[in-house]
N, CA, C and O atoms as a Maestro MAE file, in Angstrom:
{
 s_m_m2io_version
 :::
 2.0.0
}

f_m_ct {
 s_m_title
 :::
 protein
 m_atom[324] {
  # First column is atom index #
  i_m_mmod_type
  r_m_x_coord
  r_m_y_coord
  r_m_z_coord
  i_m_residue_number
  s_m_chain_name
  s_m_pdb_residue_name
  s_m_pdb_atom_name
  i_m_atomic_number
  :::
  1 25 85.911 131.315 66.315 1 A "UNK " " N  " 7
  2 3 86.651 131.438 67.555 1 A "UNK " " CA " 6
  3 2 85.874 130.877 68.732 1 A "UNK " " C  " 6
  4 15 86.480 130.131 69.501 1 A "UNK " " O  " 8
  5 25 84.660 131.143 68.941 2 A "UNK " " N  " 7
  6 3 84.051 130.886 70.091 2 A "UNK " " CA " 6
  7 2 83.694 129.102 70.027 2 A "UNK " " C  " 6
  8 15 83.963 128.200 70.820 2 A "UNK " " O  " 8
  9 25 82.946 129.108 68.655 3 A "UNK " " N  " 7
  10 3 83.313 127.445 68.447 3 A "UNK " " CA " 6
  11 2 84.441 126.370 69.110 3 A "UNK " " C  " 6
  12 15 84.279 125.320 69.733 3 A "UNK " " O  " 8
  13 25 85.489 127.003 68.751 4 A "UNK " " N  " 7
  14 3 86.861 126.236 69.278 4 A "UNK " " CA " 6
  15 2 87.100 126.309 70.386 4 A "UNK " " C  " 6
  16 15 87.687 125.436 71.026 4 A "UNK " " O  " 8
  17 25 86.591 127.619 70.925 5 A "UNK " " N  " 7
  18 3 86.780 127.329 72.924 5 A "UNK " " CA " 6
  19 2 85.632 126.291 73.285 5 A "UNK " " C  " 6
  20 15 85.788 125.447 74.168 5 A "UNK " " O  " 8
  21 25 84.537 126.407 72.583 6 A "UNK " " N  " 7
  22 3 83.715 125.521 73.441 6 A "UNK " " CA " 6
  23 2 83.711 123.819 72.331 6 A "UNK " " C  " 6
  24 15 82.780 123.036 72.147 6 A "UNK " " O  " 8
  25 25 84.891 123.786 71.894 7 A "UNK " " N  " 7
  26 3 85.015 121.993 71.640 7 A "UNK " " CA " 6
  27 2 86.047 121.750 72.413 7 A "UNK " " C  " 6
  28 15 86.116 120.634 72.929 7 A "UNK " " O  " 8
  29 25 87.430 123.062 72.756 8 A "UNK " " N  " 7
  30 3 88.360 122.640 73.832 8 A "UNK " " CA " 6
  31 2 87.975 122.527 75.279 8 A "UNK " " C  " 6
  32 15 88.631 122.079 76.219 8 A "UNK " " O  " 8
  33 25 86.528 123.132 75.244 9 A "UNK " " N  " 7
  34 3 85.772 122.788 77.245 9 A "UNK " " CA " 6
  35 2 85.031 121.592 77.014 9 A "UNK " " C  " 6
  36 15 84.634 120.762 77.832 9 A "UNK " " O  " 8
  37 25 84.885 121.636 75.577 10 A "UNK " " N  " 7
  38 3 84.144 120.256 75.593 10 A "UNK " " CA " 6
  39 2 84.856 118.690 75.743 10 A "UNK " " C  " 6
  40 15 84.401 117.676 76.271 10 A "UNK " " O  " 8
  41 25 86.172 118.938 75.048 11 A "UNK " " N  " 7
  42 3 87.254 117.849 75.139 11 A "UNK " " CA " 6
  43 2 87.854 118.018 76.925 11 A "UNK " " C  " 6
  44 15 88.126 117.025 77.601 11 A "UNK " " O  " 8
  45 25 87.972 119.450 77.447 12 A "UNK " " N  " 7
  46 3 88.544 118.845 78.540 12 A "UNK " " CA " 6
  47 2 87.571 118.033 79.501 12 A "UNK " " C  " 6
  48 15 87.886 116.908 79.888 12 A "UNK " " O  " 8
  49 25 86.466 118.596 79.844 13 A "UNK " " N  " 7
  50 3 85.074 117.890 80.261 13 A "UNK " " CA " 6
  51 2 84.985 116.654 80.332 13 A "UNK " " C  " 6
  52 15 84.918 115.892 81.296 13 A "UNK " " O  " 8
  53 25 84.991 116.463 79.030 14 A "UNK " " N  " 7
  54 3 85.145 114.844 78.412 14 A "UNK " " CA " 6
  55 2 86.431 113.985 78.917 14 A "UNK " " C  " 6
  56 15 86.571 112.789 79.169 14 A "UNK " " O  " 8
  57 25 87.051 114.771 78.946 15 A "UNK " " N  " 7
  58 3 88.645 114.145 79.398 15 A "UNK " " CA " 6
  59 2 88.377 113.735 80.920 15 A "UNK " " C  " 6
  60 15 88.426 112.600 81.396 15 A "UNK " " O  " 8
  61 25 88.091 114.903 81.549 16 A "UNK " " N  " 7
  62 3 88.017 114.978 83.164 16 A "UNK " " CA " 6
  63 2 87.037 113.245 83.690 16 A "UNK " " C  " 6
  64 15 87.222 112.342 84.506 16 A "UNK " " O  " 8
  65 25 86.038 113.580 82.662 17 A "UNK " " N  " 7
  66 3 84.988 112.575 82.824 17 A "UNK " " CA " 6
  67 2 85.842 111.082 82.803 17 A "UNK " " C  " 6
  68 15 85.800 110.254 83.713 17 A "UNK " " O  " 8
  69 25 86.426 110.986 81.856 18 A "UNK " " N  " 7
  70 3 86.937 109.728 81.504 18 A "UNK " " CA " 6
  71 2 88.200 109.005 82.465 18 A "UNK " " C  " 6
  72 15 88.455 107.853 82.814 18 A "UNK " " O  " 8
  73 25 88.764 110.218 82.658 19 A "UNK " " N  " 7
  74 3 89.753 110.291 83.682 19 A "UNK " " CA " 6
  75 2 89.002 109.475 85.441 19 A "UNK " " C  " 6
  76 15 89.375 108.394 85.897 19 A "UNK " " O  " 8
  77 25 88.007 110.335 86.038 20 A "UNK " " N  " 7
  78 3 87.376 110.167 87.161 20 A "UNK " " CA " 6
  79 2 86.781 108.770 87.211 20 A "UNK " " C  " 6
  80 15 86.621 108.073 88.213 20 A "UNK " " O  " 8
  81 25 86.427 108.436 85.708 21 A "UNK " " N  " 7
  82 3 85.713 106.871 85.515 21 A "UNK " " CA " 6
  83 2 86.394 105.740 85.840 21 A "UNK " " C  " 6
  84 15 85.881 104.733 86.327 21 A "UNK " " O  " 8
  85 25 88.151 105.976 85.440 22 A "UNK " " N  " 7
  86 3 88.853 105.197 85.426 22 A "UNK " " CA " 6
  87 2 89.715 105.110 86.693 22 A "UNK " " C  " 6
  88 15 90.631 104.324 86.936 22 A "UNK " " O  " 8
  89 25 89.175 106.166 87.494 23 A "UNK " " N  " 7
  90 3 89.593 106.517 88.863 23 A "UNK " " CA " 6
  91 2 88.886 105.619 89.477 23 A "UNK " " C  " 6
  92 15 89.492 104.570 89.695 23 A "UNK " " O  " 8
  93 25 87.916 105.668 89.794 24 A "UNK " " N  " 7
  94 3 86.849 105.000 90.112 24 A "UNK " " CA " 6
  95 2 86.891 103.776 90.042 24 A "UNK " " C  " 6
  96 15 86.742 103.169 91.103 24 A "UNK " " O  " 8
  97 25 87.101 103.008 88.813 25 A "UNK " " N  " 7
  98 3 87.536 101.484 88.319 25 A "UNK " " CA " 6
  99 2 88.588 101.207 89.496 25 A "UNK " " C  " 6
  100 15 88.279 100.642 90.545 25 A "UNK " " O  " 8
  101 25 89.816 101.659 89.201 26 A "UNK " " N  " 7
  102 3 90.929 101.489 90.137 26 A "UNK " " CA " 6
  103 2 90.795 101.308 91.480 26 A "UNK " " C  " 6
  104 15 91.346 100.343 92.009 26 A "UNK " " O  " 8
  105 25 89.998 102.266 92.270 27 A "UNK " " N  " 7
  106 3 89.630 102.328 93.288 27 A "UNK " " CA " 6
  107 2 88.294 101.410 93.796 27 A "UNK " " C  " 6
  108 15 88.198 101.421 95.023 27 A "UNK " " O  " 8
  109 25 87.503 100.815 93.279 28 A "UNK " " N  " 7
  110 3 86.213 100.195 93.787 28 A "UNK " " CA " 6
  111 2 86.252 98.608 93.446 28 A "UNK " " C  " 6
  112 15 86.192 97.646 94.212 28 A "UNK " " O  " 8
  113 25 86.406 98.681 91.653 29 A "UNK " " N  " 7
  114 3 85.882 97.829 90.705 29 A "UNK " " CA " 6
  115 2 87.416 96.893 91.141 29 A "UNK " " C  " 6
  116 15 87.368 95.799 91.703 29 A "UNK " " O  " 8
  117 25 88.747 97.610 90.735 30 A "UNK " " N  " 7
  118 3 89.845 96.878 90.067 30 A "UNK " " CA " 6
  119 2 90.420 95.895 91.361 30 A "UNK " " C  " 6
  120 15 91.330 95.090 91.165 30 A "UNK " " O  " 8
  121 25 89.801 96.058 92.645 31 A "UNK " " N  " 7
  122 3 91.112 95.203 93.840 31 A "UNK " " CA " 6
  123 2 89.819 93.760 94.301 31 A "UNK " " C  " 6
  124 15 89.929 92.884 95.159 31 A "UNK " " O  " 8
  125 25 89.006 93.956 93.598 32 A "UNK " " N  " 7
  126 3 87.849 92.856 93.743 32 A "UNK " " CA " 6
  127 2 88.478 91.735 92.320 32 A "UNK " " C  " 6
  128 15 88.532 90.505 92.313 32 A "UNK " " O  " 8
  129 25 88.844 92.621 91.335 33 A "UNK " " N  " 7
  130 3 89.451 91.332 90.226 33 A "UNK " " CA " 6
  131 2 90.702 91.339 90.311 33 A "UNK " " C  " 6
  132 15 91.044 90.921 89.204 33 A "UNK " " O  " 8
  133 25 92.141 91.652 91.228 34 A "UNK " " N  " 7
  134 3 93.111 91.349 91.469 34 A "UNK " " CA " 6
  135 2 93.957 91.815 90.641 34 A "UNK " " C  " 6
  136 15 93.400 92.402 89.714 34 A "UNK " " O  " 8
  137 25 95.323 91.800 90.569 35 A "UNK " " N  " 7
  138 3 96.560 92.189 89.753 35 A "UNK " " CA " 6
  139 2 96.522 90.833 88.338 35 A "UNK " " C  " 6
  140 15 96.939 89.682 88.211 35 A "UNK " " O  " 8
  141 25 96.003 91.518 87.763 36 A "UNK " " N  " 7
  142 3 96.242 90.832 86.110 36 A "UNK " " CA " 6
  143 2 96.662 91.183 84.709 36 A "UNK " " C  " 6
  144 15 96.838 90.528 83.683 36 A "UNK " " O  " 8
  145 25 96.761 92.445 85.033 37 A "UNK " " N  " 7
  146 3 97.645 93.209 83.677 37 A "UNK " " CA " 6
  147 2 98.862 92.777 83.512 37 A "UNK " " C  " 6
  148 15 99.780 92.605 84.314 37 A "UNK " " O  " 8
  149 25 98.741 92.557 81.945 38 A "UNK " " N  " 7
  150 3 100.221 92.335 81.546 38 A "UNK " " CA " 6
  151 2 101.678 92.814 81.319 38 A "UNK " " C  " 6
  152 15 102.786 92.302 81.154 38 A "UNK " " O  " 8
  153 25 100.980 94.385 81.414 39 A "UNK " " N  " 7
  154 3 101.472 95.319 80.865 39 A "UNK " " CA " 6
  155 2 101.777 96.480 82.519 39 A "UNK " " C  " 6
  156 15 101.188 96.571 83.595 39 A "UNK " " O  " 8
  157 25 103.233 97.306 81.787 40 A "UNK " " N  " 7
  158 3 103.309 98.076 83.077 40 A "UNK " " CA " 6
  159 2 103.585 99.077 82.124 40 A "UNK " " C  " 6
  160 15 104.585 98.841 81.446 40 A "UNK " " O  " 8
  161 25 102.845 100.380 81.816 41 A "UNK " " N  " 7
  162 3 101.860 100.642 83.671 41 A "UNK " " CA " 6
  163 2 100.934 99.960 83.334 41 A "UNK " " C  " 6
  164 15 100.548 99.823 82.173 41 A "UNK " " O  " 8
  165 25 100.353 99.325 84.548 42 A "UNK " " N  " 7
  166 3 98.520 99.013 84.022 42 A "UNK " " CA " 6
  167 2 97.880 99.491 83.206 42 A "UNK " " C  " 6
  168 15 98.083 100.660 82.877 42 A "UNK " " O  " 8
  169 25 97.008 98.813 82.686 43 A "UNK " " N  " 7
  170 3 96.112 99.510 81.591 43 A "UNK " " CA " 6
  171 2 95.419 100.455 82.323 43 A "UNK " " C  " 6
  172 15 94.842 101.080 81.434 43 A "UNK " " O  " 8
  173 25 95.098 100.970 83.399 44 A "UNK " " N  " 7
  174 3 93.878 101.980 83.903 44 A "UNK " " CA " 6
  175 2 95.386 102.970 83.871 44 A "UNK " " C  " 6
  176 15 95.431 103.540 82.781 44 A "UNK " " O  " 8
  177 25 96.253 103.220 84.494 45 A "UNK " " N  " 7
  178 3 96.971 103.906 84.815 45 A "UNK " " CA " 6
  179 2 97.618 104.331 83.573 45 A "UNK " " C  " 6
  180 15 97.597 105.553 83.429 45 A "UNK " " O  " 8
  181 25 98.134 103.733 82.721 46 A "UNK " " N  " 7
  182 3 98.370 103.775 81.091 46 A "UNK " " CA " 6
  183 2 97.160 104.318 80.353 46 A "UNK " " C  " 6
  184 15 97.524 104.689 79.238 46 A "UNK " " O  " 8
  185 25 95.626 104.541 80.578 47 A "UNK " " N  " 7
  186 3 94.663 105.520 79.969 47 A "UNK " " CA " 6
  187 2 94.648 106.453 80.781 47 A "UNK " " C  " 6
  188 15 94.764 107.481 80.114 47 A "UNK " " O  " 8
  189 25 94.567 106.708 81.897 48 A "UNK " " N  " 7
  190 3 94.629 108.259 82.839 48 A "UNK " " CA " 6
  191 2 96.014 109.224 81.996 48 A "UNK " " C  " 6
  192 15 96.148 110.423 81.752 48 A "UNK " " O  " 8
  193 25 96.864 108.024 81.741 49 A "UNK " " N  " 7
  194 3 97.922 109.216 81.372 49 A "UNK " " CA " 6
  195 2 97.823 109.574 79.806 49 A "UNK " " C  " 6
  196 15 98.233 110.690 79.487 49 A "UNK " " O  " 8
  197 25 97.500 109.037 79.164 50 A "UNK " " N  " 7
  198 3 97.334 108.886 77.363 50 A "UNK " " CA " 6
  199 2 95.756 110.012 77.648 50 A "UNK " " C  " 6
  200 15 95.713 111.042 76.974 50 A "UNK " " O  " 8
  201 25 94.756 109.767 78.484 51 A "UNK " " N  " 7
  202 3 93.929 110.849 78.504 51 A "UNK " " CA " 6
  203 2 94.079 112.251 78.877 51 A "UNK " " C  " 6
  204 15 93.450 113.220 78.450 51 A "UNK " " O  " 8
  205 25 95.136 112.195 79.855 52 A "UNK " " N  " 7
  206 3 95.687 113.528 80.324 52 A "UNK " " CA " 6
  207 2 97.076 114.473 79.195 52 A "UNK " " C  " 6
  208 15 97.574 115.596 79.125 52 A "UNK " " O  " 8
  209 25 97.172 113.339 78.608 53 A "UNK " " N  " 7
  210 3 98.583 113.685 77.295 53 A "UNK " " CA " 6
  211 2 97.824 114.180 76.355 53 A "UNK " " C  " 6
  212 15 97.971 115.376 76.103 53 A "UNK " " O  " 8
  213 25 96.826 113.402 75.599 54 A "UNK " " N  " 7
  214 3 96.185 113.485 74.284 54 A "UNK " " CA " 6
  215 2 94.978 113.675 74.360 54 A "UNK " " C  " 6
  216 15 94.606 113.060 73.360 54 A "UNK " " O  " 8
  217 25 93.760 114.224 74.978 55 A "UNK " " N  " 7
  218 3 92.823 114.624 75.500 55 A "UNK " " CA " 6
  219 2 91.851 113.376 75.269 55 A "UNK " " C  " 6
  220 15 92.207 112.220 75.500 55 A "UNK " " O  " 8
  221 25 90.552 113.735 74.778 56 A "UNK " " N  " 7
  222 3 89.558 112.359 75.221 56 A "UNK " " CA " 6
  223 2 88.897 111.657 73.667 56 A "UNK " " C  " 6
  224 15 88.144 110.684 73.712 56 A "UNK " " O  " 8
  225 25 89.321 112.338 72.282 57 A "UNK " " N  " 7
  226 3 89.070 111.181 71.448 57 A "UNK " " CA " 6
  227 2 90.712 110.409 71.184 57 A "UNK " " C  " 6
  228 15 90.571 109.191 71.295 57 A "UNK " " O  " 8
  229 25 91.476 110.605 71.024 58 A "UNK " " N  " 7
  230 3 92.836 110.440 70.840 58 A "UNK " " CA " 6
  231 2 93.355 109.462 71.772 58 A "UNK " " C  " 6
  232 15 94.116 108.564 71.412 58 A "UNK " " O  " 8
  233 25 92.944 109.624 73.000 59 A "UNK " " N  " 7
  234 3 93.233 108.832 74.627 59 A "UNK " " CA " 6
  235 2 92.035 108.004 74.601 59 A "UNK " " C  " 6
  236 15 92.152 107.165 75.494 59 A "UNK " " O  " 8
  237 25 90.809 107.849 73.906 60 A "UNK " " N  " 7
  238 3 89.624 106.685 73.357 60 A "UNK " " CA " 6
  239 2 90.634 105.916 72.918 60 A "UNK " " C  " 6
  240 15 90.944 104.966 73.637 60 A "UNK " " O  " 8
  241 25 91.307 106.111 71.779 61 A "UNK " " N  " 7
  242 3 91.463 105.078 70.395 61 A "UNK " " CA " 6
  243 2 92.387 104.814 71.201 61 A "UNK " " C  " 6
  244 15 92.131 103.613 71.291 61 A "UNK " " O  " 8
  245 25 93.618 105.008 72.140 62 A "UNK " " N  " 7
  246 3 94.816 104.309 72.195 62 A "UNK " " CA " 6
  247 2 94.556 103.187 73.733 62 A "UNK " " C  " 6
  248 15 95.317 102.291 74.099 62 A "UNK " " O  " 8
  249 25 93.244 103.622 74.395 63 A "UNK " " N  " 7
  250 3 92.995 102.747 75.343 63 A "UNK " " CA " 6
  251 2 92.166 101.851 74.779 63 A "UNK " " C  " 6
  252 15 92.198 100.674 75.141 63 A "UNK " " O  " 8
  253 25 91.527 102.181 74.057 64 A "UNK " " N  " 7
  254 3 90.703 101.096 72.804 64 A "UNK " " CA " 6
  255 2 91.970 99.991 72.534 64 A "UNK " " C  " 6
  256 15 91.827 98.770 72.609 64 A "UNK " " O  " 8
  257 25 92.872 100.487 72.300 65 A "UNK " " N  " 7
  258 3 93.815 100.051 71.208 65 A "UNK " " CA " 6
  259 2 95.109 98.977 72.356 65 A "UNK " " C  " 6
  260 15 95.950 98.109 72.121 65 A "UNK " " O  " 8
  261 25 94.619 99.668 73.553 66 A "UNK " " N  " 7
  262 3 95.555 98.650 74.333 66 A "UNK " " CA " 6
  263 2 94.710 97.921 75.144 66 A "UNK " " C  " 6
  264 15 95.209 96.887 75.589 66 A "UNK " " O  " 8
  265 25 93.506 98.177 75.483 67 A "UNK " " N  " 7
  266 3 92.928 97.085 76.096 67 A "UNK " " CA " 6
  267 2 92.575 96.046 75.566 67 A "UNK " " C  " 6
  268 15 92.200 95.064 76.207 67 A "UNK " " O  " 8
  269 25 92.673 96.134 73.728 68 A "UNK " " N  " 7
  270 3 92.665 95.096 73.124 68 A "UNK " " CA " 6
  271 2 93.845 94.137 72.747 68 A "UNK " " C  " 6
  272 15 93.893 93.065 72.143 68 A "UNK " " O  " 8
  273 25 94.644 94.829 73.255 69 A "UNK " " N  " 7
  274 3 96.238 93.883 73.425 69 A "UNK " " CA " 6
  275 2 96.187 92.888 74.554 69 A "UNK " " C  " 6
  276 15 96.851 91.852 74.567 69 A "UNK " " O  " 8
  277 25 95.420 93.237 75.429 70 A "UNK " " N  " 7
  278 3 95.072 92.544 76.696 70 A "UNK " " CA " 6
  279 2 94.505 91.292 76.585 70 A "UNK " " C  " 6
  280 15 93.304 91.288 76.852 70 A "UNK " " O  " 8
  281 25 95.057 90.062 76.230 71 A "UNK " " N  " 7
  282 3 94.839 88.773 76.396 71 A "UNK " " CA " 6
  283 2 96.183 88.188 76.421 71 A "UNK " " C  " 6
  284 15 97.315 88.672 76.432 71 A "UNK " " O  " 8
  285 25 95.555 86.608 76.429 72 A "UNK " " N  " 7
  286 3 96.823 85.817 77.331 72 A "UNK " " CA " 6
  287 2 97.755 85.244 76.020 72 A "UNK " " C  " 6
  288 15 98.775 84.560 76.095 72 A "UNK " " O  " 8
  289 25 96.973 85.821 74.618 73 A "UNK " " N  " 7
  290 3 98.494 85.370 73.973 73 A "UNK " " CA " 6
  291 2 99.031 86.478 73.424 73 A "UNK " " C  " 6
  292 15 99.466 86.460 72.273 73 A "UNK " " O  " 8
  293 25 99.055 87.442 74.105 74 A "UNK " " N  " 7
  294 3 100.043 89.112 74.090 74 A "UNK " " CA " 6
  295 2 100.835 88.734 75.121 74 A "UNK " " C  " 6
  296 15 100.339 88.358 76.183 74 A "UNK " " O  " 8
  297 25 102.175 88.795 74.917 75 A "UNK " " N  " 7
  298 3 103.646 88.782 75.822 75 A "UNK " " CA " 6
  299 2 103.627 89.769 76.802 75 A "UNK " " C  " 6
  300 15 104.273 89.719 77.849 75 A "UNK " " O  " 8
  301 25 102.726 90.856 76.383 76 A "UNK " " N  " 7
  302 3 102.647 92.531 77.499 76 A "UNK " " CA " 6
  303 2 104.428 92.939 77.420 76 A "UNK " " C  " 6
  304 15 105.240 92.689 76.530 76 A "UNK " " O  " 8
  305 25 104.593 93.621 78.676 77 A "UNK " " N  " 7
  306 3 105.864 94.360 78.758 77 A "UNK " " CA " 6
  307 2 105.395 95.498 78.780 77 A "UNK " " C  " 6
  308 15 104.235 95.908 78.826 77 A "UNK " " O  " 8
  309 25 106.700 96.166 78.731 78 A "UNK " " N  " 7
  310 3 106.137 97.891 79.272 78 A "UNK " " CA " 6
  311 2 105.854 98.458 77.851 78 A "UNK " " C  " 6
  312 15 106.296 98.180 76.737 78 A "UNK " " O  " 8
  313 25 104.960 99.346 78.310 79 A "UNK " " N  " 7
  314 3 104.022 99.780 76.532 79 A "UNK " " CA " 6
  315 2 103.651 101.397 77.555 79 A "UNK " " C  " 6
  316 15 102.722 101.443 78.362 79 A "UNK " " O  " 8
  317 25 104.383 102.317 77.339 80 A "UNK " " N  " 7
  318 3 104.310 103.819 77.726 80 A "UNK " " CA " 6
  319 2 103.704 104.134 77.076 80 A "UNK " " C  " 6
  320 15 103.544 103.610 75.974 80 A "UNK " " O  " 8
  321 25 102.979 105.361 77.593 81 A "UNK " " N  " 7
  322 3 102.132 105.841 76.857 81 A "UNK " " CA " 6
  323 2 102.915 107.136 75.362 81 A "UNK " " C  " 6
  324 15 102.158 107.681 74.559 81 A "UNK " " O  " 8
  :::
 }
 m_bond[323] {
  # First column is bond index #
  i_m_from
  i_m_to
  i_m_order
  :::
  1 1 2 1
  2 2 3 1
  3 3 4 2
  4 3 5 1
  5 5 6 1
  6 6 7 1
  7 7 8 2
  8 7 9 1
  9 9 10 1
  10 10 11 1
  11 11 12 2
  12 11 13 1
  13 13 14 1
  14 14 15 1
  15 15 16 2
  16 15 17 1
  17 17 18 1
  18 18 19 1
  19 19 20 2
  20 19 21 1
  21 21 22 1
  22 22 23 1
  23 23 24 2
  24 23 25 1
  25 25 26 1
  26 26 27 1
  27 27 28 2
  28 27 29 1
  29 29 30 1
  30 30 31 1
  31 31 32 2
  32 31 33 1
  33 33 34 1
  34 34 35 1
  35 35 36 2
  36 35 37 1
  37 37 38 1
  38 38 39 1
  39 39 40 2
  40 39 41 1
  41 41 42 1
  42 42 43 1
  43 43 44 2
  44 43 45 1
  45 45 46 1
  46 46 47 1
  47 47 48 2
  48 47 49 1
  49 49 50 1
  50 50 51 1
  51 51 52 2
  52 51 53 1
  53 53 54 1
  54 54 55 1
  55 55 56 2
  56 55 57 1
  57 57 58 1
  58 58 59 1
  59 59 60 2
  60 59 61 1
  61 61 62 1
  62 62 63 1
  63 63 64 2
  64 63 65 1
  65 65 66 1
  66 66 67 1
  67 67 68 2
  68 67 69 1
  69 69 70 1
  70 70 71 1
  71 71 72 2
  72 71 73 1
  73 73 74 1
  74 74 75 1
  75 75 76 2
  76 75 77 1
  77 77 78 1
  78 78 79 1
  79 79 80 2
  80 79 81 1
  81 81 82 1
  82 82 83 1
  83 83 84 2
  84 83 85 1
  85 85 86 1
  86 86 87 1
  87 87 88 2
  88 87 89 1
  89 89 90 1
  90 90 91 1
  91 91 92 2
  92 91 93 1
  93 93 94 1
  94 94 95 1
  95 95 96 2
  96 95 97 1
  97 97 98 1
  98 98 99 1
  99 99 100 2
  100 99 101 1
  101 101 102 1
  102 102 103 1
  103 103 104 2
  104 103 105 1
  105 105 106 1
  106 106 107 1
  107 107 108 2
  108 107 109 1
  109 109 110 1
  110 110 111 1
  111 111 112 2
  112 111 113 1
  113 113 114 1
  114 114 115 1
  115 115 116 2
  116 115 117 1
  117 117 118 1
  118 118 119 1
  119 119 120 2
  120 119 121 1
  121 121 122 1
  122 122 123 1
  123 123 124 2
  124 123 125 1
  125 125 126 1
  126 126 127 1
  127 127 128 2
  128 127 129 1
  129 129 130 1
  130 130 131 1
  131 131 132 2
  132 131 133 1
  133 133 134 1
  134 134 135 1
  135 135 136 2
  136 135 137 1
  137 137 138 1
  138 138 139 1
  139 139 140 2
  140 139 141 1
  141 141 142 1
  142 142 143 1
  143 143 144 2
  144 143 145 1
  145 145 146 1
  146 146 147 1
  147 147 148 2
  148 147 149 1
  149 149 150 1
  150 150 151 1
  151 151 152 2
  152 151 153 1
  153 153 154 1
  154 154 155 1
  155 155 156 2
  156 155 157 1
  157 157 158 1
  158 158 159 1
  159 159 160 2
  160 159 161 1
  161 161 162 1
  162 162 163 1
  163 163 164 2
  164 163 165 1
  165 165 166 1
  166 166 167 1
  167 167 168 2
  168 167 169 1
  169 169 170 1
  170 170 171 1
  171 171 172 2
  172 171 173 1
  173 173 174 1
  174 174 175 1
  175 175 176 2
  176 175 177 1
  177 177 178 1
  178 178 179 1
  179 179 180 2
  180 179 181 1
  181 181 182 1
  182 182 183 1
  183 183 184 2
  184 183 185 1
  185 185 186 1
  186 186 187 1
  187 187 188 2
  188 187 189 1
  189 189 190 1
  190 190 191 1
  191 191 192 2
  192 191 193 1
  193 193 194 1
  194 194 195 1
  195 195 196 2
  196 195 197 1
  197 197 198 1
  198 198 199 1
  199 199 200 2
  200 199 201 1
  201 201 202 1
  202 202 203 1
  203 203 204 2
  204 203 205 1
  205 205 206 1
  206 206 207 1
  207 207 208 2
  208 207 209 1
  209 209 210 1
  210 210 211 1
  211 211 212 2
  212 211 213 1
  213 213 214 1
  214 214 215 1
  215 215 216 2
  216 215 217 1
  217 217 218 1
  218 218 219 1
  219 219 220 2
  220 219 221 1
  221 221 222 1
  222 222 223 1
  223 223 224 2
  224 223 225 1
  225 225 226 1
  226 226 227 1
  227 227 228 2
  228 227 229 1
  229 229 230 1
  230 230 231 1
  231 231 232 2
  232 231 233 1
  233 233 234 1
  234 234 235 1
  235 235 236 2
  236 235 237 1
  237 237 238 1
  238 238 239 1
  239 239 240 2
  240 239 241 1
  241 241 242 1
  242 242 243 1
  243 243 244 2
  244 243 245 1
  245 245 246 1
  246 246 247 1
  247 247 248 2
  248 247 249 1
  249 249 250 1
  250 250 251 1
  251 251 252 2
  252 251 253 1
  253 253 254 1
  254 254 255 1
  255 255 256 2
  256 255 257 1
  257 257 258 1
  258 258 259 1
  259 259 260 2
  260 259 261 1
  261 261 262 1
  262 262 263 1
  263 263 264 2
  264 263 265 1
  265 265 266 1
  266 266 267 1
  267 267 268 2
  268 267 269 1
  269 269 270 1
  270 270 271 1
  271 271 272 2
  272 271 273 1
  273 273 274 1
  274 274 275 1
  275 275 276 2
  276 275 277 1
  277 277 278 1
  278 278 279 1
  279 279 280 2
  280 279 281 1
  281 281 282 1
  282 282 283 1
  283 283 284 2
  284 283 285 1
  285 285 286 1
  286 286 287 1
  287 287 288 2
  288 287 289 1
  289 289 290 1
  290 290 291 1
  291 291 292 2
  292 291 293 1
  293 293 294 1
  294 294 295 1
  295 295 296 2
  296 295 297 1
  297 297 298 1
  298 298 299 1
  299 299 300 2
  300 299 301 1
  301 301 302 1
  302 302 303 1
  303 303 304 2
  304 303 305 1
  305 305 306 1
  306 306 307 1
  307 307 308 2
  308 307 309 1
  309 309 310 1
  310 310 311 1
  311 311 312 2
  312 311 313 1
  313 313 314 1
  314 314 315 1
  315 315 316 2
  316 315 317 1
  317 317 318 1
  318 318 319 1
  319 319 320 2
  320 319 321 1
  321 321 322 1
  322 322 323 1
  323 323 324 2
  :::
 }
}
């Protein structure tokens, strides 16, 4: 029992973390390299929400999994989380 509360403080932690990182990107990093996503929602905005849905290994693999869709011979389109 006590195990499982502290891997669910450990996943939200982790979540929060990943979340604030990608906050951060958006806000500092992302208006210096301009509007280039292919995809709506953006890929940062499309992992905040897949991290906040599916916590922080689950919301890894599917931002893993779409930032690697991210080149110029992917068509993009809307891809919800």
């Amino acid at each position: 029992m006590k195990g499982n509360r502290i891997l669910r403080l450990l996943n939200e932690y982790t979540t929060l973390l990943f979340v604030l990182l990608i906050k951060f990107y958006k806000k500092c990093i992302s208006p210096a390299l301009g509007s280039n996503c292919r995809f709506y929602p953006s890929c940062s905005q499309y992992s905040i929400e897949v991290f906040q849905k599916y916590g922080a290994v689950k919301g890894l693999g599917k931002t893993t999994i779409r930032v690697c869709k991210c080149h110029p011979f992917h068509k993009g389109g809307v891809d919800l989380p």
